[in-house]
C-alpha positions, 0 to 999 in steps of 0.5 A: 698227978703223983709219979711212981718209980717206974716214972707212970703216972697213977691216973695212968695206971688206973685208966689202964686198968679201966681200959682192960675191964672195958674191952673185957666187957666189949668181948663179952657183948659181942660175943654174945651178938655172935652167938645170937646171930648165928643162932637166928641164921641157923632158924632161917636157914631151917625155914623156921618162923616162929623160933626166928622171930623170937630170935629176932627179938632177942638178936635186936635187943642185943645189937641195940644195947651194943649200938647204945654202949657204942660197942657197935656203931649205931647204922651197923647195928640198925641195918643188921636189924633191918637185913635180918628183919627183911629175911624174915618178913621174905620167909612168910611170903 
């Protein structure tokens, strides 16, 4: 490994750099899931099954690429699929 000046290692640097684009990336995603989230609420709260179930849909495709690019830890991400799933199933009886 090469020194700077500034006494920083260039390996130091560039996984600075990296880290930067990877939380950028995070706070993306999870905003993303935010949204999505908030939106399906929203359809269960109004009694409105047919757009909460494509939202479900949505929402789990979401939470299972954040789980899969360890955004979110994998049971988080699985038993926010299930609450919203029980919901939904418990909105048709």
């Amino acid at each position: 490994m090469t020194k700077l000046k500034n006494d920083r290692h260039t390996s130091t640097k560039k996984s600075e750099r990296q880290n930067i684009k990877r939380k950028k990336r995070n706070i993306l995603i999870k905003n993303k899931i935010k949204k999505t989230l908030k939106k399906l609420e929203a359809a269960i709260a109004s009694g409105n099954v047919d757009e909460s179930k494509k939202l479900l849909k949505v929402a789990m495709k979401t939470l299972q690429t954040s789980s899969r690019k360890n955004i979110l830890p994998d049971n988080a991400a699985s038993r926010k699929i299930s609450q919203l799933s029980k919901k939904i199933n418990s909105m048709k009886k």
